[in-house]
N, C-alpha and C positions, 0 to 999 in steps of 0.2 A: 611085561606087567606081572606082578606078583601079587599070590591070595592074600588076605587080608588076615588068613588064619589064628593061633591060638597067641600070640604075642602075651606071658604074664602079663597082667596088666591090674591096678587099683586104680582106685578115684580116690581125692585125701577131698574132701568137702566138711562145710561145719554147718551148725546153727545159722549164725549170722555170721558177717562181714567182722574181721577184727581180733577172730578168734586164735587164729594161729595156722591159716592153712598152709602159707607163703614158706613160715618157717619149717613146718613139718614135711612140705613137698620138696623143696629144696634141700632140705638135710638128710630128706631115704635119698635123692638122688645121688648128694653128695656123698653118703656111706655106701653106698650100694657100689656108686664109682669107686670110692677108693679100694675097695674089695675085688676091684677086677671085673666088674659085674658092665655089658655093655646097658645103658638104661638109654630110654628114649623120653626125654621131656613134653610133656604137653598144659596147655592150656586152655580151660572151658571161657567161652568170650572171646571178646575184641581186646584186649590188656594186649599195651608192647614191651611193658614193664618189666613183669615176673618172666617172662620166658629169656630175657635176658640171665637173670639169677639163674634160672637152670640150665640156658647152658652154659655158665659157669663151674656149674656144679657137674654137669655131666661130658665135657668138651662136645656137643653136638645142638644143633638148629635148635631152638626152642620154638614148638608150630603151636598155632592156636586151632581148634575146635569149638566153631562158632555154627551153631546151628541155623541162627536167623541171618546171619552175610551168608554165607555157604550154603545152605537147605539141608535138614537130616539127613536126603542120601548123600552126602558128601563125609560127614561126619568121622565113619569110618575107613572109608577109602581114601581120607588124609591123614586118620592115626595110623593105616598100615603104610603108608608112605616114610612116614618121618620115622616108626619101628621098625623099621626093616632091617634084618639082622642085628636087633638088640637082644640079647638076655632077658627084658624085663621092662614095661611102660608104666611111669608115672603121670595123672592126667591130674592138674592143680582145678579147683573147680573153681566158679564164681561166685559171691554174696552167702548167701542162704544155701544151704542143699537145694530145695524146692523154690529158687527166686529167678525169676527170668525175664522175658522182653515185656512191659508193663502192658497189660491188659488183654497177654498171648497167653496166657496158660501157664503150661511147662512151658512152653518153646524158649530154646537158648540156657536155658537153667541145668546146675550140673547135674540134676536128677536126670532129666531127658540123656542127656549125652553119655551119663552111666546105664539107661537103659540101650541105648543104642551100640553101646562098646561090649553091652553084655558083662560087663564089670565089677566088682561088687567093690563097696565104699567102707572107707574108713570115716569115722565121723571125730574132726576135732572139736573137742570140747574147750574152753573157758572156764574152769572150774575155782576162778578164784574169789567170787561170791558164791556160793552156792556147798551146798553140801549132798544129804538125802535127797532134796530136787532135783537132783541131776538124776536120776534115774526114770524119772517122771520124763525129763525133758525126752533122755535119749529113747525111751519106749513110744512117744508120739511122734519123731522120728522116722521108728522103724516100723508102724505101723500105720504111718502114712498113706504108702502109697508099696503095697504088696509088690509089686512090681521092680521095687529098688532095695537091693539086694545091701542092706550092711551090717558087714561081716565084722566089725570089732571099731572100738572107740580108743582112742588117743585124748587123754587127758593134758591138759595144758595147764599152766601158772599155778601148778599145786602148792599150798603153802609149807606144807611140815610131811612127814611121814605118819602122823594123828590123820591130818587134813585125808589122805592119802587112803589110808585105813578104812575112813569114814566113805568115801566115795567108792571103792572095790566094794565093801559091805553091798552100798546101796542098790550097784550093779549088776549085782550075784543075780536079782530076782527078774533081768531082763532079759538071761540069757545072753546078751553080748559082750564075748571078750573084753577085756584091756588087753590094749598091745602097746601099749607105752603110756607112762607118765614123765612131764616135763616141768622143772622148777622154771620160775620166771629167771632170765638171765639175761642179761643189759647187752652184754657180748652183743647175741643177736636180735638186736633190732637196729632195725634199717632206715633211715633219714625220709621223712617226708614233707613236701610242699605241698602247693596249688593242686597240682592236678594227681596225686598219690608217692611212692615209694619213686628216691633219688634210681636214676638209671643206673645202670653198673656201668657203663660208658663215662659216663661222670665221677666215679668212685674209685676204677682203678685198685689199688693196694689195700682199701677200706673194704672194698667188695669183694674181693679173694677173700679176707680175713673175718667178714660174714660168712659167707658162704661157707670157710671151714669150720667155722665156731658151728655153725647149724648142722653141718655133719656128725662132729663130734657130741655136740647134744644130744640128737636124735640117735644116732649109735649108742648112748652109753642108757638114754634113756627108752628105748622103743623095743619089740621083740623081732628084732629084724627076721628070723628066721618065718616067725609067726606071720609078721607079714609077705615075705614070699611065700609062703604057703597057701595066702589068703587071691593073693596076684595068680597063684596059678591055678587057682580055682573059678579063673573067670574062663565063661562061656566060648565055643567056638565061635566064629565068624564065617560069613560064606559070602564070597564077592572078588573083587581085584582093590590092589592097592590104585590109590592116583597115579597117575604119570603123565607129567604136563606135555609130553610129543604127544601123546596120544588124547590127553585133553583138547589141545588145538586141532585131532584130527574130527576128532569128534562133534567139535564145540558148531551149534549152527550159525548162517551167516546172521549177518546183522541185519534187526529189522528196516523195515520199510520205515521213511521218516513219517512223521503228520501231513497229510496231504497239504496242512494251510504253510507248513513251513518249505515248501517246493522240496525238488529234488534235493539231494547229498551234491557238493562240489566234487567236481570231477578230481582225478588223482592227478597232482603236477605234472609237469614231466620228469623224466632224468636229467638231471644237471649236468655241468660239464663236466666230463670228463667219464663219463656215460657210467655204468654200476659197478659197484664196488666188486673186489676180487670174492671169490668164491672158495667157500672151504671145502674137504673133502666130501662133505656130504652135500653138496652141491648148495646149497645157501649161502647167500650172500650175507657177510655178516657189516652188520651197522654199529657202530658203537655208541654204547647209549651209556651212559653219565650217569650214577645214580649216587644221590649226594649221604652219605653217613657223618660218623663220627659224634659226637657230645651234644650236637646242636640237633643232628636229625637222625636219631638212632631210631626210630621207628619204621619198621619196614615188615611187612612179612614174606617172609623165604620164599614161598611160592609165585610172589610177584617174578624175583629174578630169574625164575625158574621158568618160567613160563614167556619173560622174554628171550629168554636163552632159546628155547626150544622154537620161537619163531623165526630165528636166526640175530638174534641182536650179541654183540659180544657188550655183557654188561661188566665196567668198569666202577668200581665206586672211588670215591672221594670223598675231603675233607674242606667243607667249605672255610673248618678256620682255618687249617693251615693251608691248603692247596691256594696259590694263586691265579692259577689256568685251571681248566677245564682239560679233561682227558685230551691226550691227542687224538684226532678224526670227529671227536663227539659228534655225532649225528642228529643227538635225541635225550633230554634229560627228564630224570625223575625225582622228586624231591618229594619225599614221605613227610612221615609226622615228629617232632622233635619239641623242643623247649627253645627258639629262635631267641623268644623273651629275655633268657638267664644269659643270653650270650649275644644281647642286640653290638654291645658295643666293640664285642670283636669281631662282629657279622661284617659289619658297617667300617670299621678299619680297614679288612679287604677289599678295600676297591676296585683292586685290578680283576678279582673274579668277578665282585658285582658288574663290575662292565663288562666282562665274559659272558656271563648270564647273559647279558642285556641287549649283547649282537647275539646271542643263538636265537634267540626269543625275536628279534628285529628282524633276523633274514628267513623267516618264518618256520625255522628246526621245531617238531614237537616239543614239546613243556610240558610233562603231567605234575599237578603241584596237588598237596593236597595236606591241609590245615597249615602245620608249619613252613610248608613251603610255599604256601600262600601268603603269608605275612614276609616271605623273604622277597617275593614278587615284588610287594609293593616298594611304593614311592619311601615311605618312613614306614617304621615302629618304633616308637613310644617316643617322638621326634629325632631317631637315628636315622639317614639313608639306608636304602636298602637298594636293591637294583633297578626298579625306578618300571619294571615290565609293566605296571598294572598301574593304571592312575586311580590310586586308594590310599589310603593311609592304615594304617592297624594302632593298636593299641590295648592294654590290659585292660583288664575289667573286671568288678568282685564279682562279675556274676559266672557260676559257671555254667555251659549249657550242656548240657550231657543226654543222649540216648540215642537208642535203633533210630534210623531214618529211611522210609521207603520213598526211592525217589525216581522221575523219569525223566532222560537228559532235554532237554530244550533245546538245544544249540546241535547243528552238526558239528563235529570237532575231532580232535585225533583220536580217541578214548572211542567215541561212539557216534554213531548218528541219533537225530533228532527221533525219541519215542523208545529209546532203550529201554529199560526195566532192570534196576540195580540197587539192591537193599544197604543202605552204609550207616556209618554209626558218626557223632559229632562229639567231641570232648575235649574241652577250651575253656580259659577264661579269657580270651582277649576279644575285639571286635574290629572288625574292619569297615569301613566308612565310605563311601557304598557297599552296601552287605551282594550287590549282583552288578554286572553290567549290562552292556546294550544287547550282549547276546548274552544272557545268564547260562551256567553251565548245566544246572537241576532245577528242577520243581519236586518242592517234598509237599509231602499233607501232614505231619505230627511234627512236633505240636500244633502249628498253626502252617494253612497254606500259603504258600512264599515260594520264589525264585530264589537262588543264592548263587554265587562262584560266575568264575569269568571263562567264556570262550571268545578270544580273540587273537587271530590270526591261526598259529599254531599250540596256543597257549592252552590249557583247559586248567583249570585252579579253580580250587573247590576247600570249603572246610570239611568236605565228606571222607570219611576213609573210606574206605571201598576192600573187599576182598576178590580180586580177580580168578581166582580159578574158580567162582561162582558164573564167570563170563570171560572166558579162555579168548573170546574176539577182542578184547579191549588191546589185550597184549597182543596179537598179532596185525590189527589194524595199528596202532601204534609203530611198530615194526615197519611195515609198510609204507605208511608217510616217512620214517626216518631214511629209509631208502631210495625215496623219490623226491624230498625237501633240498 
């Protein structure tokens, strides 16, 4: 386990949502990389989106930094994880500077998370309404909240070198830097739908060619020097980085179910042909399924990591192209993705959907959770799907979006009944029953309600979930995959 120590490190945060943070964090990453520089990508929130662009931009895991999945002390014990041995950390914030889990405070907002990293923030601006106001805006800003340390502003969508002119003038009397100005430029900007920015899994040859247009912007427009100067001005750290062996040694057992829900089911037995071989380090490894590619690119790195470290050898796949399931598959996981944009070539693989359909039938773990929820079912948007879940799914204008505190209902492979697991929901589609006979959660916000399925081996959920907030989920999962 390694300290958490002095790792450069900035916050790029703005005003509001919109303003150009994506571009400007992805294109230090991108310059910084092409200069030789190792950078470490981060992301404040639950987004699976942008941490893909970065690590495009940076060839390395793009980790998110979620305070309310996670809890603040996790925070920095997952940026020193994913920074280890980089040159320099970028941390992309979310919304607002100061906007976070509604009616929490800070909590979750990238101000919290730049106090917590000890950080100090660059703030991007929007400045293609505005002129002398912007200096107003950035001074209430920085005098916020004494506490949040920002160290120089990045002007964005400048219209002219007048325009230009007019905003450094106004700037002078705030005392904070400019460290870059950026012309608005078509190059980079990146394609949006329903639920935000096209994934880089989807974009391919488009996304390399963002992502270096955004390098090159930012390099030709930003004071790179300025800003490492600014990164190495952030605060030491004192703690250990994560390490998910050591997570799982740590992590407590699982509680006690609800007394009205009886005991937990006993653990199967071993199957024929009694446990699987053993690797040097004496764990039995299970091979566990974990579905990627265009349709379920959502996943965060620590999940794999964390079943790695319980002994699962995780395999991933393509559920458009593969038509089998890894060989041995023990145990599958299917994150969060766009199933929707690609119902009808989910649904032309039938041979995997009937793959699915017997691991799920001879009762293999199943963790599903939003997208892989809709792939459960019976149909979506009257495609077949795998048929595991007797639901139907379908689009919907509505989107539902936010934090969700929830506690599981159901004993199941994920947890037993009375867990205690914070997740986030973010969809426009609906599934028809929204629970079933053993629901898998009970949330209280927005309203209280059951949702998601456990049955058999299955648990599917529209909840994401951050596991190394609860390192047991990944090794009781393990452990059914071993004995199923």
């Amino acid at each position: 386990m390694g300290s958490v120590g002095s790792v450069p490190r900035l916050v790029v945060a703005a005003p509001a949502s919109g303003s150009g943070k994506t571009t400007v964090a992805t294109g230090l990453m991108a310059a910084w990389s092409a200069r030789g520089m190792a950078v470490s990508p981060h992301k404040v929130g639950p987004d699976y989106i942008d941490p893909g662009y970065h690590a495009l931009a940076t060839g390395r895991v793009g980790r998110n930094l979620d305070a309310y999945l996670c809890g603040a002390e996790l925070v920095a014990p997952l940026f020193a994880h994913g920074a280890r041995g980089c040159d320099i950390a970028v941390v992309e914030g979310v919304m607002g500077l100061f906007d976070g889990a509604s009616g929490e405070g800070e909590l979750a907002s990238t101000a919290q998370v730049a106090k917590l990293l000890r950080a100090p923030v660059v703030l991007v601006v929007d400045a293609s309404a505005q002129a002398r106001s912007v200096a107003a805006l950035v001074h209430g800003f920085v005098s916020f909240d004494p506490e949040v340390r920002v160290g120089g502003v990045i002007l964005n969508k400048v219209a002219s070198d007048r325009h230009e002119a007019v905003l450094r003038e106004a700037l002078e009397a705030t005392g904070v830097p400019v460290l870059g100005v950026l012309r608005r430029r078509a190059v980079v900007e990146t394609p949006s739908r329903h639920l935000g920015l096209v994934p880089v899994a989807e974009r391919a040859a488009d996304a390399v060619a963002a992502v270096d247009a955004m390098g090159a912007m930012v390099a030709e427009g930003c004071d790179l020097a300025g800003l490492v100067a600014l990164a190495s001005s952030a605060g030491p750290l004192v703690g250990a980085a994560w390490d998910a062996d050591e997570a799982l040694v740590s992590s407590p057992p699982p509680p006690l179910p609800f007394p009205s829900l009886g005991a937990a089911p006993p653990d199967p037995p071993v199957g024929p042909g009694g446990p699987r071989p053993q690797t040097p380090d004496g764990l039995e490894r299970a091979v566990v399924a974990l579905a990627g590619g265009a349709a379920f690119s959502f996943s965060y790195a620590e999940h794999a990591e964390l079943l790695t470290a319980a002994g699962a050898e995780v395999v991933t796949f393509d559920p458009l192209r593969d038509e089998e399931l890894p060989e041995g598959t023990a145990g599958l996981v299917i994150g969060g993705g766009f199933p929707e944009v690609y119902a009808a070539e989910l649904s032309a693989n039938e041979r995997l959907r009937k793959a699915v359909a017997a691991l799920a039938e001879r009762g293999a773990p199943v963790a599903a959770e939003c997208a892989g929820l809709l792939y459960l079912c019976r149909e979506l948007d009257g495609m077949p799907m795998c048929g595991v879940l007797d639901a139907s799914a379908r689009m919907s204008e509505r989107l539902t979006l936010g934090y969700r505190d929830a506690v599981a209902v159901s004993d199941g492979v994920l947890a037993v009944a009375g867990t205690r697991m914070r997740g986030h929901e973010f969809h426009r589609t609906v599934v028809e029953p929204g629970a079933g006979a053993s629901p898998a959660w009970g949330v209280r916000v927005p309203e209280r309600r059951v949702e998601g399925f456990v049955e058999g081996g299955v648990h599917a959920s529209y909840l994401h979930t951050h596991w190394a907030s609860a390192p047991g989920v990944a090794r009781r999962f393990v452990e059914r995959c071993r004995t199923s």
